[in-house]
C-alpha positions in Angstrom: 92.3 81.6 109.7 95.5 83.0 110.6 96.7 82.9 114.4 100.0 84.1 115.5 100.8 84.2 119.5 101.2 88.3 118.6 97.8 89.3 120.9 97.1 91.9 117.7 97.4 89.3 115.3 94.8 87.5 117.9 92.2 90.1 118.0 92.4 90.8 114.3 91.8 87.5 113.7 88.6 86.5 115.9 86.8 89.9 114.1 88.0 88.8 110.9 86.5 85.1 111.3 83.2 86.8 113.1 83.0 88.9 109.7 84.1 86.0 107.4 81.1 83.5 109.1 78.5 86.4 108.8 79.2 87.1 105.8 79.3 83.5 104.4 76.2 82.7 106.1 74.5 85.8 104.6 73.6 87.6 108.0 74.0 91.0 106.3 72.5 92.5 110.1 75.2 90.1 111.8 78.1 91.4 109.8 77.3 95.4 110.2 76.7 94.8 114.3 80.7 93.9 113.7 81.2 97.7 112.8 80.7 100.7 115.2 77.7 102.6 114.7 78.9 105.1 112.7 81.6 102.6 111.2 83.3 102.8 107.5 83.7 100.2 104.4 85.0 101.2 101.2 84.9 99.2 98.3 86.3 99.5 95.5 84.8 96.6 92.8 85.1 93.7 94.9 81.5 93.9 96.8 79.4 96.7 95.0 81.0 96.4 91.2 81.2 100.1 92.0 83.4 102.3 94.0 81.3 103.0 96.9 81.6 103.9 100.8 79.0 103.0 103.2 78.7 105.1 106.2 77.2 103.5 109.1 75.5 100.1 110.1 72.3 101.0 108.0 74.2 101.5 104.9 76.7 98.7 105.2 73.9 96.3 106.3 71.7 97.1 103.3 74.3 96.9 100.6 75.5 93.5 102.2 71.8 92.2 101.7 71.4 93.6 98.5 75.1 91.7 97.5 76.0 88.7 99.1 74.2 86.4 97.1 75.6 87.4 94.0 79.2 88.1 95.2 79.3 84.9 97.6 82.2 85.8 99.6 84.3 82.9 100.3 86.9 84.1 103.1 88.4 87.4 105.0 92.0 87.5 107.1 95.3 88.7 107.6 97.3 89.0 104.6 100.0 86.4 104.1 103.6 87.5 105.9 101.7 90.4 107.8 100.5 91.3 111.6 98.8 93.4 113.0 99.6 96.5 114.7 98.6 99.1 117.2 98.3 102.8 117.7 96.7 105.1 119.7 94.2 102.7 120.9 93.5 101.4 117.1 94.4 98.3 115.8 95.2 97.6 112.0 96.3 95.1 109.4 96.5 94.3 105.8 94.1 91.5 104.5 93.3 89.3 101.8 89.7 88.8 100.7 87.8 86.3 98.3 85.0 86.0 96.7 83.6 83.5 94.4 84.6 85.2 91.2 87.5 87.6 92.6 90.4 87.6 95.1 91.2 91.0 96.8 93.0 92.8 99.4 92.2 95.2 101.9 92.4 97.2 105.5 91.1 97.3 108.6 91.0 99.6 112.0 89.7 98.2 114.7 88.4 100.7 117.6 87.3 98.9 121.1 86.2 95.7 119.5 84.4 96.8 116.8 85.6 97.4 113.1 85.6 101.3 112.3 87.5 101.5 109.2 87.3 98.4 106.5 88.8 98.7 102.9 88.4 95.8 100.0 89.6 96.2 96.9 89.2 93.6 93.6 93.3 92.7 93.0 92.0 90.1 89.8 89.3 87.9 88.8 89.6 84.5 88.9 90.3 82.9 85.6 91.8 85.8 83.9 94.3 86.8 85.8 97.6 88.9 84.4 100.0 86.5 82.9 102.7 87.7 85.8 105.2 86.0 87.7 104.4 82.3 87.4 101.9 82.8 84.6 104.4 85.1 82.8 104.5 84.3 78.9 107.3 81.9 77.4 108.1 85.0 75.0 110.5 82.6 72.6 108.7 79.7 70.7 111.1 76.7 71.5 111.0 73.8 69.0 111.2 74.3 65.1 107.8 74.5 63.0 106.9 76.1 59.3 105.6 79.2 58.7 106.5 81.0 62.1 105.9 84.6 62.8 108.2 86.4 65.4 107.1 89.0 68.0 107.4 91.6 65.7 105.1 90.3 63.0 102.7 89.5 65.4 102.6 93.3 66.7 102.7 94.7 63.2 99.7 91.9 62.1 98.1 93.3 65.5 98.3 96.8 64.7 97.5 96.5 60.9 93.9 94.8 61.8 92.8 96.6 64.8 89.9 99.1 63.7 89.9 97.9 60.9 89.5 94.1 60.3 88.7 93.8 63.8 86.9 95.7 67.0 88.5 96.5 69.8 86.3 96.0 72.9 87.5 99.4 74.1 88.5 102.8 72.9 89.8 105.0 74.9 90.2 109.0 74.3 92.6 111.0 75.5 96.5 109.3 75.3 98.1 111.3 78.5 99.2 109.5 81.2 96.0 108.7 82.5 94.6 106.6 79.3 98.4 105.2 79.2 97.7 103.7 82.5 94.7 102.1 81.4 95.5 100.8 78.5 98.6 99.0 79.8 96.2 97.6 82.6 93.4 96.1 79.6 96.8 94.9 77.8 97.9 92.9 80.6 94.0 91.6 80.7 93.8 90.6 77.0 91.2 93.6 76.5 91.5 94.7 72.9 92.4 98.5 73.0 92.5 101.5 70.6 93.9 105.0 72.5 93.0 107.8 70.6 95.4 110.9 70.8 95.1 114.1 68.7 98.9 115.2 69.5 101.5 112.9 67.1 103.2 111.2 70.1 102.4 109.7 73.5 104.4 112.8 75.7 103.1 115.4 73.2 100.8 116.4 76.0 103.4 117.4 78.0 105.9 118.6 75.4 104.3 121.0 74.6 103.2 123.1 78.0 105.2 126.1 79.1 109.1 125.2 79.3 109.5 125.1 82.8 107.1 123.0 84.0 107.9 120.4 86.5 105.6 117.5 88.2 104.9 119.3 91.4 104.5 115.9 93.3 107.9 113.5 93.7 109.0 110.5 92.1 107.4 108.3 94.8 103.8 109.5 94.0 104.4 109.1 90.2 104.8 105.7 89.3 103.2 104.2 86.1 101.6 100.5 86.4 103.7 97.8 86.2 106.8 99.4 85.6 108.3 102.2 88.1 110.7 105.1 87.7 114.4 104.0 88.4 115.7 104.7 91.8 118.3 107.2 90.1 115.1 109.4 88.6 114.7 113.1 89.8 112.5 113.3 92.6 110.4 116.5 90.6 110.4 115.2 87.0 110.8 118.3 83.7 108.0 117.9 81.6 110.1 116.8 78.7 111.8 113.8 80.8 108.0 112.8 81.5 106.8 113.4 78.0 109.9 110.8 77.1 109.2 108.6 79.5 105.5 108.0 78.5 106.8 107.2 75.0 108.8 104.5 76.0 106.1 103.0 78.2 103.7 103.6 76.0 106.1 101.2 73.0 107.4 98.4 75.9 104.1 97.6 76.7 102.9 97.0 73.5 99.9 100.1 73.5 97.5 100.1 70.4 98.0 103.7 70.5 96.7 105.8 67.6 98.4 109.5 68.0 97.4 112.1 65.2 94.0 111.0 65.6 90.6 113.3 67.1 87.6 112.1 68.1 85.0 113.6 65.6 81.8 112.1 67.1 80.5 109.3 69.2 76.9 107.4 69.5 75.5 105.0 72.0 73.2 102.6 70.3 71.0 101.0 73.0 69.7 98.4 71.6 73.3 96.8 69.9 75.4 97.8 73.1 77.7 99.1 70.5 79.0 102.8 70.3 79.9 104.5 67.0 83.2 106.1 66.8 83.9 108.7 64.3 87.8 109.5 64.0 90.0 111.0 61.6 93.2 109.1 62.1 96.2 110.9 59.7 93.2 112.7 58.3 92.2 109.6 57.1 88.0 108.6 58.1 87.4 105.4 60.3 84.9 104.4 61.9 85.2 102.6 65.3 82.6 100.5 66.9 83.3 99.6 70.4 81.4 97.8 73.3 83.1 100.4 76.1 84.2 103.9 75.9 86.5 105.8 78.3 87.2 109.5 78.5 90.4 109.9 79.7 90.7 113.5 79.2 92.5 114.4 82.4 91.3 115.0 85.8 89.6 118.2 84.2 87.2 119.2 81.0 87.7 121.8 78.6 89.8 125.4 79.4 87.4 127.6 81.4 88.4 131.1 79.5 86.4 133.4 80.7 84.3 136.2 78.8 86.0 140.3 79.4 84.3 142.8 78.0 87.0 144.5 75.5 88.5 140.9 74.9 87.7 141.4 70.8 89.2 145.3 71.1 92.8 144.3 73.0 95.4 144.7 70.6 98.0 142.0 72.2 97.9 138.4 72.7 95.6 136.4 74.5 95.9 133.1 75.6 94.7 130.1 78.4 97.6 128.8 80.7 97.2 125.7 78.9 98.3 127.3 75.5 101.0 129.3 77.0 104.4 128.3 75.1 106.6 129.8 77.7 108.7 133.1 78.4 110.8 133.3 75.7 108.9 135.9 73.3 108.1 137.7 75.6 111.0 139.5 77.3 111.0 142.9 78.3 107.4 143.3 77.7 104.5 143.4 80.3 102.2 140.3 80.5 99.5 140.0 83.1 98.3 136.6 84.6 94.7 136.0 85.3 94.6 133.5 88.6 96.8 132.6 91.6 96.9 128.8 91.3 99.8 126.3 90.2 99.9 127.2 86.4 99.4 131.0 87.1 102.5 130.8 89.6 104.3 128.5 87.0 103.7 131.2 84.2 104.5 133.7 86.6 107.9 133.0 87.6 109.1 131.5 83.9 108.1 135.1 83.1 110.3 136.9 85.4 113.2 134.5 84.8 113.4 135.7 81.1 113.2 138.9 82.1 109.4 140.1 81.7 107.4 142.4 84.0 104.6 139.9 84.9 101.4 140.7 87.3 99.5 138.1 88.6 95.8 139.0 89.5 94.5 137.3 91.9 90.6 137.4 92.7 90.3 134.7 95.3 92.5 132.8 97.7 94.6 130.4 96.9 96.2 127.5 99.5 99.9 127.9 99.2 102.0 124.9 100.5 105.7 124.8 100.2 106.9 121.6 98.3 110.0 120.6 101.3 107.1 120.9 104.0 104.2 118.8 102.1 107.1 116.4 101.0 108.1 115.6 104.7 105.0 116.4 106.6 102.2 115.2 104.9 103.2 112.7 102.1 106.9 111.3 103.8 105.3 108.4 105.7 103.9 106.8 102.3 105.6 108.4 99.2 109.6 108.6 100.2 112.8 107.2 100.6 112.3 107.0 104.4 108.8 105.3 103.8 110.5 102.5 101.6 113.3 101.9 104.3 110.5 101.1 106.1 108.6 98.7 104.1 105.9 101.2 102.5 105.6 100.3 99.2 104.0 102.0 96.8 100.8 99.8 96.2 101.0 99.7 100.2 100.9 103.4 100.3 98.1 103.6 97.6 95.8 101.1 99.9 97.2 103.0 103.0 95.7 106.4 101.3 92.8 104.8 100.2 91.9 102.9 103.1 90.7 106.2 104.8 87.5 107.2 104.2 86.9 110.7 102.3 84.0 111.2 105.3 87.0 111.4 107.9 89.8 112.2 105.4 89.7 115.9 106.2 89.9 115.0 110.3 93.4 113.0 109.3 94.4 116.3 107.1 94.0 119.2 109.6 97.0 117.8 112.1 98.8 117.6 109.3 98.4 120.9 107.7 97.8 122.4 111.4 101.9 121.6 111.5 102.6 122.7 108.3 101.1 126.3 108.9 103.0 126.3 112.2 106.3 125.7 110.3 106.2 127.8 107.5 104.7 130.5 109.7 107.1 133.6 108.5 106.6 132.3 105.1 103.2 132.8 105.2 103.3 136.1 106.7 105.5 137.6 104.3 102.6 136.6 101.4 99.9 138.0 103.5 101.8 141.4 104.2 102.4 141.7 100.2 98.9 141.5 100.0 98.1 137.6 98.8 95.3 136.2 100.0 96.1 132.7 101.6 93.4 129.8 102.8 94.1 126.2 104.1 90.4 125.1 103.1 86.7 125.8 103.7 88.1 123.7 107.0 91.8 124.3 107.4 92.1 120.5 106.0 94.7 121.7 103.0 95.7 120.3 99.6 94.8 117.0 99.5 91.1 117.9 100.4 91.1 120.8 97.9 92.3 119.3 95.3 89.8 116.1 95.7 86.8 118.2 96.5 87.2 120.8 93.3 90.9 119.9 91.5 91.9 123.4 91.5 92.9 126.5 94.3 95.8 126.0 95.5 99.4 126.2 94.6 102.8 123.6 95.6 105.5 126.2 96.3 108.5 125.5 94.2 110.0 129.0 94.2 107.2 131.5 92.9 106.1 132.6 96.2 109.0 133.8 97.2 108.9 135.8 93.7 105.5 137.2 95.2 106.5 137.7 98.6 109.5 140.3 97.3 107.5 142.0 94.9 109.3 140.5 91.8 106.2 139.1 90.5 103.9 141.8 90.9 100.4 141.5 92.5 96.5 142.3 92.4 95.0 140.4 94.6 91.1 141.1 95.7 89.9 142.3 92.4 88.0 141.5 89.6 88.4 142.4 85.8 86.1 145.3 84.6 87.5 145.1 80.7 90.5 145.1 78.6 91.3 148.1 76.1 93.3 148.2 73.4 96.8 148.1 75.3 95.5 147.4 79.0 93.8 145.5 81.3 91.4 147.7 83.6 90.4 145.9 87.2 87.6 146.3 89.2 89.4 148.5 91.5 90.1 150.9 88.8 93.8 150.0 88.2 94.6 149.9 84.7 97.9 147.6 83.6 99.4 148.0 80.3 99.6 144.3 78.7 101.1 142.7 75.3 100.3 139.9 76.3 97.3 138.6 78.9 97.3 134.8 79.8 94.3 133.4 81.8 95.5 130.6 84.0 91.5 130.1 84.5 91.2 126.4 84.9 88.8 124.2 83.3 85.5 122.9 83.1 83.7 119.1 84.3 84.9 116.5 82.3 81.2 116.0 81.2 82.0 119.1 78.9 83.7 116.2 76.6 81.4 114.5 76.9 78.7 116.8 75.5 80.8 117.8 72.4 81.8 114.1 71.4 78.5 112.7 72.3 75.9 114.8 73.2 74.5 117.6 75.9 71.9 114.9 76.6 74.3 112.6 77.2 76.6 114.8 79.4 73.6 116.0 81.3 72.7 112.2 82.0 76.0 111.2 83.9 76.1 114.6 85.4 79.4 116.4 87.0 82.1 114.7 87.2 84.8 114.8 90.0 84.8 116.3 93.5 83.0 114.7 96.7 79.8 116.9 97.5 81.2 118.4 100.5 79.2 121.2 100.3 82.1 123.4 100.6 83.7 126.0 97.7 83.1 124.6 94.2 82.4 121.5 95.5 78.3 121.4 96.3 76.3 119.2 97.7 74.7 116.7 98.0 77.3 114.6 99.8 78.4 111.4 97.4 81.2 110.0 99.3 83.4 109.2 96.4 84.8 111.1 93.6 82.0 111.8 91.5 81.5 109.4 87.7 85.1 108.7 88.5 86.7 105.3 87.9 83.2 103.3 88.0 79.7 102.9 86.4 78.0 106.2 85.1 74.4 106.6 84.0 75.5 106.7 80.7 75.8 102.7 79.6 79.3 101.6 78.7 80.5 105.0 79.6 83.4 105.5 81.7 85.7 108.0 82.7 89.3 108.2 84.1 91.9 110.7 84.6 93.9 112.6 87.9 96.9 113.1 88.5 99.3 110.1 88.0 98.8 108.4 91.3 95.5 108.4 90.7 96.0 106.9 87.2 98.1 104.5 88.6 96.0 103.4 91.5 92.5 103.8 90.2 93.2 101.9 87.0 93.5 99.3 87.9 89.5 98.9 89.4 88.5 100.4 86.1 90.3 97.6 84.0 88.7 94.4 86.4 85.1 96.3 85.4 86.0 96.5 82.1 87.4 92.9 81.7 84.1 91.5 83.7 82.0 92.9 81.2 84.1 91.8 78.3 84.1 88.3 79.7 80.2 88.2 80.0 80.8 88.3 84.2 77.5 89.0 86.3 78.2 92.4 87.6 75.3 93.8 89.8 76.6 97.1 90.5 75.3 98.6 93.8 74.6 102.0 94.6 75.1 103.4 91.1 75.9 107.7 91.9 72.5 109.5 90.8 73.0 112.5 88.6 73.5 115.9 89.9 74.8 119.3 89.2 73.9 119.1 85.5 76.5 120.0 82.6 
């Protein structure tokens, strides 16, 4: 164990060898007594083969009796080259952690002697490993032979027999960034790979949304696996530049990535462990037969486009957000927006910049956060320049993020949001006296919460509001829609609005809705919803799961996965999904604890 004359170091250290001797020995009672009562630990793979939080002694006793003999953990302390620190009465560190089949990382808090915070997470399993640093491959063959085949035969040989001659042990659907990320984690884990795309090239995904789309979220927050954006980078990327960049990626590291290809059908077949995959591939049949399946559709399912009466007698165009080319037909002509959220301000303000007389209708509130306040307030400690000049990397900052409980996230939000409302005070009065209607949360705990607990309602501020706020983009707000007519939109307030052109910026569906059309509603109503936390609170019902829901880990559905978010998520989350997937492949004993029962189905 560790020691250090630091007194933080110290303390750490005598909890962490308590915990490492409990644990060892198999005291499952001995190790939870070590946490307050209503103490945290997160897991993520390394313990539970699962993604799973327990709350409380109770929980963390029981899933330590129901584990340790299988897991055998072997040793728990401060990390290598770090101490321990203190704040406000808590003291934390960063920690390595190892088990007999996986090494790991981790952090804890520490409240008045007891442990009220601990994270682990599974960083590789022992004997595969990622051929990095040390293990990194040769690359050139050194010596002379007969017969030898360079780098590029190899790849070409590679991708000439894969799904054809030979299986891959995983396909994944859905080639955006989130299936990207996977697939160059299973690459680096020698997990054969197919990624199925229906656009023609990794990027198309983001090629082809409205022109002036922007990542909302800064460089920092953005990274891919393994190989980050250069320090010159924009800090808000153009869709384009991103669409570009994961092409590249998507070539260096060597992807099995089959674009021009849609998912027709897939089967489970119990008995085999084998799913059937039907794609066309260049219009061409084949027939896949995989051990895993991922959907990696995005954070969200299907569009949500809603049902008007009069939609089938409106003479003018009608389209979701997500098929919205952009502003340029559309000048001098009258469009109206259906929803207040980030594509519906997007759409909004590309519309008025090419010179269109756009309306957005809003029928509920929407949490508005300007993009300079969120930067520095609540992401500028973990994902900025000033965070790396002081040694918060970005896997730290992942951990840092992660290593809060979603129980007591919203607690650590509503300071920070608290400030943020307090800052942009006139800003926010000038939206309310145009008439928007503005929320911070069923809780006044802001973005990150809303966005984890439902993925949608709320908007980052990048210049439309101040469009609203003057009256430029025009506004709705409290109302419904009663029908469309032939040239018109008529609300439930009995405003009609002449319209050529009506976009519905209506969000979309559970991922499970995939699910049901590729595989089957019995299927999709077996794993259930996916995403959000069971908060209870606006599209977000109960019961509470504590995790993201048949995110990143085991669903009910055998060999069944699904992954997606936005790109830190992809980035971070990935990498828990490949180590489960790579167990499996490897034949590894993988008792998963507390698998998510089903609700809220499809």
């Amino acid at each position: 164990m560790q020691t250090d004359s630091n007194p933080h170091d110290l303390a750490v250290a005598g909890i962490l060898e308590q915990l490492e001797g409990a644990l060892r020995a198999g005291d499952s009672t001995g190790a939870a007594q070590l946490f307050e009562q209503d103490g945290y630990w997160r897991d993520l793979v390394l313990f539970t083969w699962n993604l799973k939080t327990l709350e409380g002694r109770e929980q963390i006793a029981a899933m330590l009796a129901a584990q340790l003999g299988a897991v055998q953990p072997l040793s728990i302390r401060i990390a290598d080259g770090e101490h321990a620190s203190e704040a406000g009465g808590v003291l934390q560190s960063w920690i390595t952690v190892e088990t007999k089949a996986a090494r790991g990382v981790g952090f804890i808090r520490i409240r008045d002697g007891k442990i009220w915070t601990l994270l682990t997470t599974m960083s590789e399993l022992k004997g595969f490993e990622e051929a990095k640093g040390g293990r990194r491959p040769m690359g050139a063959e050194h010596g002379a032979r007969t017969n030898r085949s360079s780098w590029l035969e190899y790849r070409e040989q590679e991708a000439k027999e894969l799904g054809y001659a030979r299986q891959p042990y995983c396909v994944i659907i859905g080639g955006g960034q989130g299936g990207i990320a996977l697939g160059a984690r299973l690459r680096q884990l020698n997990v054969p790979t197919i990624i199925i795309e229906k656009n023609t090239r990794p990027g198309d995904s983001w090629r082809k949304r409205y022109k002036s789309l922007c990542l909302h979220d800064p460089v920092w927050y953005d990274h891919m696996p393994y190989i980050p954006f250069p320090d010159n980078w924009p800090v808000f990327t153009p869709k384009d530049k991103v669409g570009d960049w994961l092409e590249m990626y998507t070539k260096v590291m060597e992807l099995n990535y089959w674009g021009s290809t849609s998912c027709e059908s897939a089967s489970f077949d119990e008995a085999s462990g084998e799913w059937t995959v039907q794609v066309l591939r260049d219009g061409q049949p084949v027939t896949l037969k995989p051990q895993q399946l991922v959907l990696a559709t995005g954070m969200s399912g299907k569009a949500n486009m809603p049902k008007f009466k009069g939609m089938d007698v409106f003479q003018g165009e009608q389209q979701h957000s997500s098929q919205h080319p952009g502003p340029d037909a559309y000048a001098g002509k009258k469009v109206v927006v259906i929803g207040a959220n980030n594509s519906a301000h997007d759409i909004c303000a590309a519309l008025w910049e090419a010179g269109v007389d756009v309306t957005m209708v809003q029928r509920s509130s929407t949490h508005i956060v300007k993009s300079d306040s969120l930067m520095d307030l609540a992401l500028g400690d973990l994902y900025s320049e000033r965070a790396l000049a002081a040694g918060m990397t970005t896997a730290k900052a992942d951990l840092t993020f992660a290593s809060i409980p979603y129980k007591i996230l919203a607690d650590f939000q509503k300071p920070v949001f608290k400030a943020i409302r307090e800052r942009d005070a006139d800003f926010y009065a000038r939206l309310e006296e145009r008439g928007f209607m503005l929320d911070f949360g069923d809780d006044d705990s802001g973005l990150f919460m809303k966005y984890l607990r439902r993925g949608s309602g709320y908007y980052i501020d990048v210049g439309a509001s101040e469009l609203v706020a003057e009256g430029k983009i025009k506004l709705k707000s409290g109302v419904g829609v009663q029908e469309l007519k032939a040239h018109s939109i008529v609300l439930s307030d009995g405003t009609e609005l002449p319209a050529d052109l009506v976009v519905y910026a209506t969000g979309y569906g559970s991922m499970n809705g995939w699910a049901a059309d590729l595989i089957s509603p019995e299927v999709a109503n077996k794993v259930g919803k996916v995403w959000g936390l069971g908060s209870d609170t606006t599209k977000d019902p109960g019961p509470w799961e504590g995790e993201q829901r048949n995110m990143w880990k085991p669903t009910q559905q055998q060999a069944l996965w699904f992954h997606g978010g936005n790109l830190h998520q992809s980035r971070h989350y990935s990498q828990y999904l490949s180590l489960q997937l790579k167990a499996r492949m490897e034949g590894l004993t993988t008792p998963v604890y507390g698998q998510q029962e089903v609700h809220h189905l499809a």
